[in-house]
MDTraj code that builds the backbone (N, CA, C; nanometers):
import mdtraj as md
import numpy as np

residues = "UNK UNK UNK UNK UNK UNK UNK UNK UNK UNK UNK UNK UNK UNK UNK UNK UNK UNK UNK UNK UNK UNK UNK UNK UNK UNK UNK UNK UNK UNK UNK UNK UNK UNK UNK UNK UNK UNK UNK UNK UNK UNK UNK UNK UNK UNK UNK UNK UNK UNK UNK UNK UNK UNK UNK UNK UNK UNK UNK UNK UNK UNK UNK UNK UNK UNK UNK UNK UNK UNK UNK UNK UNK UNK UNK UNK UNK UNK UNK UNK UNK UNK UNK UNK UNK UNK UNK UNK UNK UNK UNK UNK UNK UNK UNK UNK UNK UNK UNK UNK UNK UNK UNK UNK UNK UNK UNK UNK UNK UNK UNK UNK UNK UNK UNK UNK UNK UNK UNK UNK UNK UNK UNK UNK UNK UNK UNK UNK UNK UNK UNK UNK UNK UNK UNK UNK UNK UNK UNK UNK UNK UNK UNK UNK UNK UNK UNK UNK UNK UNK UNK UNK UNK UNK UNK UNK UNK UNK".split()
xyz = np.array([
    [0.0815, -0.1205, 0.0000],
    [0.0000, 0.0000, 0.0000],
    [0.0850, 0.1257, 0.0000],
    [0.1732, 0.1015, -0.0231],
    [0.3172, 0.1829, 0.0143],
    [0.3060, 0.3050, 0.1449],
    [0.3431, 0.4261, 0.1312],
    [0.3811, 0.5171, 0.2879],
    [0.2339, 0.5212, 0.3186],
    [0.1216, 0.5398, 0.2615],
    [0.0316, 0.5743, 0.2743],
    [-0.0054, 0.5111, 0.4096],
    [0.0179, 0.3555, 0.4266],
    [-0.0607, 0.2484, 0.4727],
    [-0.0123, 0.3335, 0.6913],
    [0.1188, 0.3032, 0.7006],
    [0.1390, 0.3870, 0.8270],
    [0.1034, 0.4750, 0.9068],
    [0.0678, 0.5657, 0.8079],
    [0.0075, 0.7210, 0.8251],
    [-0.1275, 0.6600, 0.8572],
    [-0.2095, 0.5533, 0.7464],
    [-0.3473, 0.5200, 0.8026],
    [-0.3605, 0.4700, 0.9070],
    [-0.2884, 0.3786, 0.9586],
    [-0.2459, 0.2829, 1.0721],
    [-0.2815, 0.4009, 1.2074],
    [-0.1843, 0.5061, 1.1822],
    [-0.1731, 0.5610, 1.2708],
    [-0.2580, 0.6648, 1.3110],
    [-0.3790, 0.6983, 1.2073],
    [-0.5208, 0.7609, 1.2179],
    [-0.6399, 0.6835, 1.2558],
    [-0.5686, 0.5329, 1.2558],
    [-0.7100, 0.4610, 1.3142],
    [-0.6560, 0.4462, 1.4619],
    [-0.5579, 0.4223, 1.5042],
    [-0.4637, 0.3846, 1.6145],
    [-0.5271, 0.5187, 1.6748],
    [-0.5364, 0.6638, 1.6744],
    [-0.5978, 0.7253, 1.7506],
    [-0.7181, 0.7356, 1.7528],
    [-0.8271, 0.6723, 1.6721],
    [-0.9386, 0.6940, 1.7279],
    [-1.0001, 0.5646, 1.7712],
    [-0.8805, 0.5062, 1.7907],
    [-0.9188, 0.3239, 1.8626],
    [-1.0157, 0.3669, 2.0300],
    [-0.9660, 0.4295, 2.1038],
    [-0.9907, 0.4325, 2.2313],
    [-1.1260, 0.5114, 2.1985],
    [-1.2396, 0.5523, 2.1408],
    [-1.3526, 0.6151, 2.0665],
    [-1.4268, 0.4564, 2.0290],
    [-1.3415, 0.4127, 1.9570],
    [-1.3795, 0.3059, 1.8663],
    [-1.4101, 0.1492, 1.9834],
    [-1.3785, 0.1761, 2.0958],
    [-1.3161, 0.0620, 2.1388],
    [-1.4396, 0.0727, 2.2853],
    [-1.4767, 0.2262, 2.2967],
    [-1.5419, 0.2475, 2.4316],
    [-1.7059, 0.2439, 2.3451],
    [-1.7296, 0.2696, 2.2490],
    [-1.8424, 0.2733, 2.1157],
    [-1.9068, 0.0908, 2.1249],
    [-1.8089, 0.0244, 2.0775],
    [-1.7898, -0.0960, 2.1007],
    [-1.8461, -0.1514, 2.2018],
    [-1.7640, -0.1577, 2.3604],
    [-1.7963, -0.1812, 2.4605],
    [-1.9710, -0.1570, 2.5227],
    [-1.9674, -0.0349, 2.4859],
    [-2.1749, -0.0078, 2.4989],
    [-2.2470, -0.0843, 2.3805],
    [-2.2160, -0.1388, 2.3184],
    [-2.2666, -0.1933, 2.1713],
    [-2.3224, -0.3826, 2.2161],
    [-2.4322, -0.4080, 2.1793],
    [-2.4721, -0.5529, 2.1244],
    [-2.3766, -0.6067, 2.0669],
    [-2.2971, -0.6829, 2.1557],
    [-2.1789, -0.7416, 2.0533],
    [-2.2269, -0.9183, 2.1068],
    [-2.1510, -1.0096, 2.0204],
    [-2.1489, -1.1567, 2.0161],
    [-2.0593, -1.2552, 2.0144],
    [-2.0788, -1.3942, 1.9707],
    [-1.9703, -1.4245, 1.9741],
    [-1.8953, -1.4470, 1.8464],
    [-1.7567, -1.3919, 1.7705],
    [-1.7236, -1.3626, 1.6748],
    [-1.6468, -1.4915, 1.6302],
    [-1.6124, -1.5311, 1.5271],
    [-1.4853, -1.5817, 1.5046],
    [-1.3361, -1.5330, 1.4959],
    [-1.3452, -1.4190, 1.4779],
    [-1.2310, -1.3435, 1.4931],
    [-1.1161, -1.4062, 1.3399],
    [-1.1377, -1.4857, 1.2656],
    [-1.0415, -1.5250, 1.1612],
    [-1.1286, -1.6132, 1.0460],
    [-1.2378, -1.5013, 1.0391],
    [-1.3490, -1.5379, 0.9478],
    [-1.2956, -1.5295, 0.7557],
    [-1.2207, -1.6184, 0.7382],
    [-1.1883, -1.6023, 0.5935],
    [-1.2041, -1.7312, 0.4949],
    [-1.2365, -1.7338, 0.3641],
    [-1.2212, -1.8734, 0.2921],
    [-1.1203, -2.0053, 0.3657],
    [-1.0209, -1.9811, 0.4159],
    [-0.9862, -2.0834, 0.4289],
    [-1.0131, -2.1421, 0.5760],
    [-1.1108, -2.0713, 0.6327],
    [-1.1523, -2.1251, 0.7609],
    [-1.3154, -2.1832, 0.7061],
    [-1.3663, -2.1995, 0.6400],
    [-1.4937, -2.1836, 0.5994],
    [-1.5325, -2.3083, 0.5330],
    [-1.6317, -2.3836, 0.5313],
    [-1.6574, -2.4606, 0.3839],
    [-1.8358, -2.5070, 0.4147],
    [-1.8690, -2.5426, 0.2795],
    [-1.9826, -2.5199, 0.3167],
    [-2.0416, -2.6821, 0.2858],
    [-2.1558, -2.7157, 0.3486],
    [-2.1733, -2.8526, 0.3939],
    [-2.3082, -2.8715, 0.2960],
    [-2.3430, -2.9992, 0.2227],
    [-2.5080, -3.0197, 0.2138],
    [-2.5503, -3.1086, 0.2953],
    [-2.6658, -3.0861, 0.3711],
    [-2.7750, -3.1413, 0.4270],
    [-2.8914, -3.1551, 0.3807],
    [-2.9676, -3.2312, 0.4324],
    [-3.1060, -3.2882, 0.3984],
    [-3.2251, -3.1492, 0.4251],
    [-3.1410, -3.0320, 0.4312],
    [-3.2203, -2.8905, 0.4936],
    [-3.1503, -2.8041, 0.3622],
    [-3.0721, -2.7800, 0.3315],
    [-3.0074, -2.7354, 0.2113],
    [-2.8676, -2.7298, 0.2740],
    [-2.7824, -2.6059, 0.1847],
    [-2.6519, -2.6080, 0.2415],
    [-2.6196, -2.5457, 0.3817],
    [-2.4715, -2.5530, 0.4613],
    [-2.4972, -2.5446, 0.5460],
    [-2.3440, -2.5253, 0.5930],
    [-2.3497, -2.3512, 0.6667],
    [-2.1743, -2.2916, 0.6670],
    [-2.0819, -2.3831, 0.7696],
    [-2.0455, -2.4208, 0.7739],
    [-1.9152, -2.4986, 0.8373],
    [-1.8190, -2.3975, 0.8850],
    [-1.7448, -2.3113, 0.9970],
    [-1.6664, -2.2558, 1.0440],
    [-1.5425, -2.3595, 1.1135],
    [-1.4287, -2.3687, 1.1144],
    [-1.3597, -2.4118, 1.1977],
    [-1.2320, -2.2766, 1.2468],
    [-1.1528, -2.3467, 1.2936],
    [-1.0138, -2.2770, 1.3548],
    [-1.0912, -2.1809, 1.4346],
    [-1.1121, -2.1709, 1.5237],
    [-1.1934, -2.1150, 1.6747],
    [-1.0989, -2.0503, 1.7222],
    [-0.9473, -2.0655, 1.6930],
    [-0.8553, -2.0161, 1.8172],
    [-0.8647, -1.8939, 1.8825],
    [-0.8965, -1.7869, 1.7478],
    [-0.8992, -1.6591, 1.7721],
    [-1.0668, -1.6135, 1.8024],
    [-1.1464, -1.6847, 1.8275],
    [-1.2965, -1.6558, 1.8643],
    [-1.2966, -1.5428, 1.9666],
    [-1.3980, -1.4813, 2.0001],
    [-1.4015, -1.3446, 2.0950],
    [-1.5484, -1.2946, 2.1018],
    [-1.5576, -1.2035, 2.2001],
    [-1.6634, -1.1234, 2.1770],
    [-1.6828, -1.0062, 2.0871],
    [-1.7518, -0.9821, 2.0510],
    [-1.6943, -0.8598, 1.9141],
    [-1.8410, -0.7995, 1.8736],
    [-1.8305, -0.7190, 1.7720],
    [-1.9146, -0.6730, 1.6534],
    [-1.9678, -0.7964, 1.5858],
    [-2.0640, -0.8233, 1.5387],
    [-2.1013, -0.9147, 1.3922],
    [-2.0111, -0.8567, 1.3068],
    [-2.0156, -0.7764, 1.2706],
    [-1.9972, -0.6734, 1.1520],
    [-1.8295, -0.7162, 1.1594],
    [-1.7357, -0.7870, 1.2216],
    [-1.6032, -0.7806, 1.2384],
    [-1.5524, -0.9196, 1.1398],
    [-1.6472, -1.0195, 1.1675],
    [-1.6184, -1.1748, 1.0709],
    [-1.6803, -1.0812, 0.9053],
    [-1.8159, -1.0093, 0.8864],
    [-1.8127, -0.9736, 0.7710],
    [-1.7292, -0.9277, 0.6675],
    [-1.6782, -0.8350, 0.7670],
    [-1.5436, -0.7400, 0.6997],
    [-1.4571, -0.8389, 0.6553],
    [-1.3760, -0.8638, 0.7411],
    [-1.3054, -1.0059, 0.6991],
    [-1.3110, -1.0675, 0.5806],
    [-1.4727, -1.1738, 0.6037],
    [-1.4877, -1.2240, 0.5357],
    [-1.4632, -1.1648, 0.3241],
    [-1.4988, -1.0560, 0.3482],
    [-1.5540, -0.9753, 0.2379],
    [-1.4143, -0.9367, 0.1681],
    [-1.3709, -0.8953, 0.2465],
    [-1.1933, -0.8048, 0.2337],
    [-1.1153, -0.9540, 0.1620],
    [-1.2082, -1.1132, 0.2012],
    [-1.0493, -1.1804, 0.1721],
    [-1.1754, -1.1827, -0.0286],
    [-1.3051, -1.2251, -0.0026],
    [-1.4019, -1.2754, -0.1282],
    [-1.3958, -1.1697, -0.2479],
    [-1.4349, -1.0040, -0.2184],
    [-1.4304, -0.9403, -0.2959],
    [-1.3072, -0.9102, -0.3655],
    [-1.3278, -0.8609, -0.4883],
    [-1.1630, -0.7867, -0.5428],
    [-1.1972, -0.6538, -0.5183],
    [-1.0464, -0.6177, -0.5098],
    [-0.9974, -0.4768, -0.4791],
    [-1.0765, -0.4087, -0.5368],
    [-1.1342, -0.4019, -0.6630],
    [-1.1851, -0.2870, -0.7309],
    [-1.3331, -0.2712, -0.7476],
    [-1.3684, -0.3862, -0.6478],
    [-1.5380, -0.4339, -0.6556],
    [-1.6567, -0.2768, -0.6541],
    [-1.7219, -0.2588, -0.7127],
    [-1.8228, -0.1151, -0.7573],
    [-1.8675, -0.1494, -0.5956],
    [-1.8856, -0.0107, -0.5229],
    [-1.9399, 0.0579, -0.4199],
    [-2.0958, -0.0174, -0.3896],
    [-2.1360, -0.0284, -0.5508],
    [-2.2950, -0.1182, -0.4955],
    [-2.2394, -0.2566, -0.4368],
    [-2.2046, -0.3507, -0.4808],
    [-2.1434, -0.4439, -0.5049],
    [-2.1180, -0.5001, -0.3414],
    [-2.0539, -0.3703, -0.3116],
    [-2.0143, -0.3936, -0.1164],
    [-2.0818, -0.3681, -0.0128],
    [-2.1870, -0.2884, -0.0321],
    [-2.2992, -0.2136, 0.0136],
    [-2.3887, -0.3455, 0.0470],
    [-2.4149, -0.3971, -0.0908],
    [-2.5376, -0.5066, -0.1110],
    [-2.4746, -0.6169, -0.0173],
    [-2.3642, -0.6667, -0.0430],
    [-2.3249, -0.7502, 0.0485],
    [-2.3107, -0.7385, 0.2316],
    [-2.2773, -0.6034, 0.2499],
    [-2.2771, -0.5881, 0.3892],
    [-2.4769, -0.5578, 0.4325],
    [-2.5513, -0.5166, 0.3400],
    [-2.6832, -0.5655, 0.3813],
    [-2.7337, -0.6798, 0.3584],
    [-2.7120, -0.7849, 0.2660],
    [-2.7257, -0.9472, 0.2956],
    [-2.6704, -0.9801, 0.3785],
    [-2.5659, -0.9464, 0.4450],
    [-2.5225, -1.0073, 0.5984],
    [-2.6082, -0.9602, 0.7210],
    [-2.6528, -0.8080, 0.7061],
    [-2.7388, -0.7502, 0.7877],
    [-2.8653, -0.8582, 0.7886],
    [-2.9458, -0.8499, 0.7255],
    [-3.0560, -0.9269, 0.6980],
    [-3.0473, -1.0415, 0.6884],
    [-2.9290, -1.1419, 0.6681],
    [-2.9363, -1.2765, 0.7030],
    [-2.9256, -1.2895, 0.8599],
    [-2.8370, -1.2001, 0.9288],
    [-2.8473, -1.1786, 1.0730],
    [-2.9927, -1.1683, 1.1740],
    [-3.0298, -1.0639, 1.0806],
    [-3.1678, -1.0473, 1.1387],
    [-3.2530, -1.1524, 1.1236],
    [-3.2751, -1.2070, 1.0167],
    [-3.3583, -1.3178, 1.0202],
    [-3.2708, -1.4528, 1.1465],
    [-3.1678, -1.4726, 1.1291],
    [-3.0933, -1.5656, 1.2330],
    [-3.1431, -1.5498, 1.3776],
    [-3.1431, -1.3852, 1.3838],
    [-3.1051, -1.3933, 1.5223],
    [-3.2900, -1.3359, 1.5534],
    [-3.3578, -1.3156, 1.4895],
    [-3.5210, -1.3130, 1.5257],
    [-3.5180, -1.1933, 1.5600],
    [-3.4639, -1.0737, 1.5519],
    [-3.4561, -0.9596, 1.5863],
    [-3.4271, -0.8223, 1.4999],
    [-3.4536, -0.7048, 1.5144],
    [-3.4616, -0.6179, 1.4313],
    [-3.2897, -0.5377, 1.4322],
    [-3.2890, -0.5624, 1.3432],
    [-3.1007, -0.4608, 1.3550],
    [-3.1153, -0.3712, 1.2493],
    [-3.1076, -0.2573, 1.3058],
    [-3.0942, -0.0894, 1.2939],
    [-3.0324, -0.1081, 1.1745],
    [-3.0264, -0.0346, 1.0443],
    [-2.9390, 0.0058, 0.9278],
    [-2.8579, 0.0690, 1.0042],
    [-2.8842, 0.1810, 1.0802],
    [-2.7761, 0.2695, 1.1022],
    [-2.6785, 0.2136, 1.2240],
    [-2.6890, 0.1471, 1.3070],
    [-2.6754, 0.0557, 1.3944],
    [-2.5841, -0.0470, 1.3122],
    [-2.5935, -0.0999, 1.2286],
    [-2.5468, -0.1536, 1.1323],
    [-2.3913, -0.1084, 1.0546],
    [-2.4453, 0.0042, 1.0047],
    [-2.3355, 0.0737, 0.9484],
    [-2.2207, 0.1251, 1.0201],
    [-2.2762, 0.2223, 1.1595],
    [-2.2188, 0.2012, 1.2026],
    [-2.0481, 0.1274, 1.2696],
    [-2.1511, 0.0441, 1.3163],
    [-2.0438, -0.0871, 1.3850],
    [-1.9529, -0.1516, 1.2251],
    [-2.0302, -0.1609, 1.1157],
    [-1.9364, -0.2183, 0.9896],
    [-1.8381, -0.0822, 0.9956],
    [-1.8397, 0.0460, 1.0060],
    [-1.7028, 0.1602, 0.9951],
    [-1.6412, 0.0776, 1.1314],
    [-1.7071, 0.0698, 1.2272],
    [-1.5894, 0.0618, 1.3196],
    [-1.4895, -0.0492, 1.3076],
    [-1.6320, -0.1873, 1.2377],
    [-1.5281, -0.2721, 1.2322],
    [-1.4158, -0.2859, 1.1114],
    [-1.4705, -0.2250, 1.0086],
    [-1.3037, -0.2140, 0.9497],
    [-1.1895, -0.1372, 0.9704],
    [-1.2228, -0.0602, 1.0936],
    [-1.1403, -0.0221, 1.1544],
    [-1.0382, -0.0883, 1.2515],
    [-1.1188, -0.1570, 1.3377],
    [-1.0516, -0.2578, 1.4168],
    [-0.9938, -0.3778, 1.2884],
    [-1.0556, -0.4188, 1.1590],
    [-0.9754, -0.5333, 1.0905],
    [-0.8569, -0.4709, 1.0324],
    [-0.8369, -0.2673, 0.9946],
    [-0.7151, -0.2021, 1.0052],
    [-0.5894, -0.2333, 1.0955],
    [-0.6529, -0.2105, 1.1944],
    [-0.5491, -0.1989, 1.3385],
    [-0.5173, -0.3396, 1.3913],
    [-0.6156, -0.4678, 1.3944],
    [-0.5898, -0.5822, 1.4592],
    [-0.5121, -0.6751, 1.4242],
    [-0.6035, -0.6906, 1.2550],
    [-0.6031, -0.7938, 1.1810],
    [-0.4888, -0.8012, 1.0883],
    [-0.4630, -0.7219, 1.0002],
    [-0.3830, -0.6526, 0.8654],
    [-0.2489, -0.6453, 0.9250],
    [-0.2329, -0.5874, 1.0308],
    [-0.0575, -0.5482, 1.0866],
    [-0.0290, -0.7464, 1.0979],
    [-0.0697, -0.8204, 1.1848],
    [-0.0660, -0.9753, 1.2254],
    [-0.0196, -0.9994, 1.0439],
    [-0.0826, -1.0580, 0.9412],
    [-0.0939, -1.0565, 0.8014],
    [0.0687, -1.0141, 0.8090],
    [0.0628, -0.8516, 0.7607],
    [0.1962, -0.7808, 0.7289],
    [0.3190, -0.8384, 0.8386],
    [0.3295, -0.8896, 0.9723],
    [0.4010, -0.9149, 1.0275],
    [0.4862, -1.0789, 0.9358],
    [0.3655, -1.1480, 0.9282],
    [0.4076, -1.2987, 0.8791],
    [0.4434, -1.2627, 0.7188],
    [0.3975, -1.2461, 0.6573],
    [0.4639, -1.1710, 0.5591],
    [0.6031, -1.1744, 0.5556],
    [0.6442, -1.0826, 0.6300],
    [0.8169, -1.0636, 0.6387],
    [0.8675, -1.1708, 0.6354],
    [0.8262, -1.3106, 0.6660],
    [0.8963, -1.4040, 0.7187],
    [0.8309, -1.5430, 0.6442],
    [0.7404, -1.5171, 0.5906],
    [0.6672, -1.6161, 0.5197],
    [0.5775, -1.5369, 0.3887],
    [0.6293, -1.5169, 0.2839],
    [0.5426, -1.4597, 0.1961],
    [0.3487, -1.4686, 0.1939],
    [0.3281, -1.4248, 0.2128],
    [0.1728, -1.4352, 0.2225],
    [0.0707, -1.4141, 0.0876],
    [0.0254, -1.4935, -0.0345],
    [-0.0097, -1.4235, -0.1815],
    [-0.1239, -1.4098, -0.1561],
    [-0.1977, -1.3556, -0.0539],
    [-0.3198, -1.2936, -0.0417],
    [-0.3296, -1.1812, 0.0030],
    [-0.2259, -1.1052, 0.0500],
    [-0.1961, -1.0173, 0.1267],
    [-0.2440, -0.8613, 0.0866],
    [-0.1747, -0.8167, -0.0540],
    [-0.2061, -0.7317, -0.1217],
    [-0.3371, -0.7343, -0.2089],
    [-0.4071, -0.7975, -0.1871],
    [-0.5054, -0.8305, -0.2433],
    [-0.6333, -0.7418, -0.1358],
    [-0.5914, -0.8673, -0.0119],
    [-0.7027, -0.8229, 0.0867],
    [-0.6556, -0.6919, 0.1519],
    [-0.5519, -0.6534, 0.1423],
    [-0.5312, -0.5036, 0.2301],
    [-0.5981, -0.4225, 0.1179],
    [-0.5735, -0.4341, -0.0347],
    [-0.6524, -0.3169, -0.1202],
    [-0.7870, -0.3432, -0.0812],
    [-0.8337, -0.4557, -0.0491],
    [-0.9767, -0.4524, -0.0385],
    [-1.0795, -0.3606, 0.0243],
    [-0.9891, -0.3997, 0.1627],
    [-1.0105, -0.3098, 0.3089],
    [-0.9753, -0.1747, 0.2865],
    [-0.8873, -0.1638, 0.1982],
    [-0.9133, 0.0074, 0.1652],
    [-0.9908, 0.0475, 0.1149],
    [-1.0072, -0.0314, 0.0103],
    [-1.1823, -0.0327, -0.0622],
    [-1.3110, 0.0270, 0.0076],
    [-1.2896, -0.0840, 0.1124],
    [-1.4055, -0.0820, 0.1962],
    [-1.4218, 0.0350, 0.3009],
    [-1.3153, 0.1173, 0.3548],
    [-1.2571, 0.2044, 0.4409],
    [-1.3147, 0.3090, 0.3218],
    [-1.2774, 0.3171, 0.2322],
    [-1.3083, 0.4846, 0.1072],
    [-1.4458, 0.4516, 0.1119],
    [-1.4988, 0.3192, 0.0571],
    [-1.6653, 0.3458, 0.0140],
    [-1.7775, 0.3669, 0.1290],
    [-1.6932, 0.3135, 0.2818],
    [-1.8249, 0.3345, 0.4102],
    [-1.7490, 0.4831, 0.4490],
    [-1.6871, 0.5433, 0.3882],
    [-1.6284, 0.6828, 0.4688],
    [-1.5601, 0.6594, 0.6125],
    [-1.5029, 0.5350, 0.5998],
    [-1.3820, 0.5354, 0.6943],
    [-1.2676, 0.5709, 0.6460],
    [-1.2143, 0.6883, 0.7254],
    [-1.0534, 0.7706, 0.6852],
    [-0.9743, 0.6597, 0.7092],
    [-0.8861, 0.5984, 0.5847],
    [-0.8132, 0.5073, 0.6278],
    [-0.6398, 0.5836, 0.6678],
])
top = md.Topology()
chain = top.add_chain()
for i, resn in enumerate(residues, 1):
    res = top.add_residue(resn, chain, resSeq=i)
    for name in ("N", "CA", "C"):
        top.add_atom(name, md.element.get_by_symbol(name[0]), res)
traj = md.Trajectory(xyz[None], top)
């Protein structure tokens, strides 16, 4: 992402403690915390198909909105149209809602999706860039353009 990426690092890094106390008052659940294709596969049953999650290690309490990002940042490409990401972070909204029998706020929604690609900025992406150095990673630049993607089109200052 070249110099740019630091400077962003270090604009989400200050409004973490905002982001983090926002959070804390927030409906949060239980997350997977390392929600990506290769943790994922999907099963058929005699009900239709059916998501399979494994690798738990990093599970937590969190945002919903924190496995989406994730998820999305590793599925979409970098250059995916603004509708494209939108539509998808409201099919997750609304598959939620129907899951969980309850009404979840759009704005409530949106919300918590800025914060959480904020926290997948600051948490997730540096971990990635660390192994990297030491183990080439060929998904890497892929999913960090993504998340910038996603950071420009919800009006998170990356």
């Amino acid at each position: 992402l070249g110099g740019e990426w630091p400077r962003a690092h270090a604009r989400l890094l200050n409004h973490a403690p905002d982001a983090l106390a926002w959070t804390a008052a927030e409906a949060c659940t239980l997350i997977h915390g390392d929600f990506s294709p290769r943790n994922v596969a999907v099963r058929a049953t005699a009900f239709g198909p059916k998501l399979c999650a494994f690798d738990w290690e990093l599970a937590r309490i969190g945002l919903p909105q924190r496995d989406v990002v994730e998820f999305l940042c590793f599925v979409l490409p970098p250059a995916a149209p603004a509708g494209e990401m939108i539509r998808c972070v409201e099919f997750a909204r609304l598959a939620l809602q129907r899951a969980a029998r309850r009404d979840i706020e759009h704005a409530w929604w949106q919300a918590g999706l800025r914060t959480a690609v904020g926290e997948f900025g600051v948490t997730r992406l540096p971990v990635y860039f660390l192994a990297h150095r030491f183990r080439p990673q060929a998904f890497l630049e892929r999913v960090a353009r993504c998340w910038w993607r996603f950071a420009s089109v919800l009006g998170t200052e990356p």
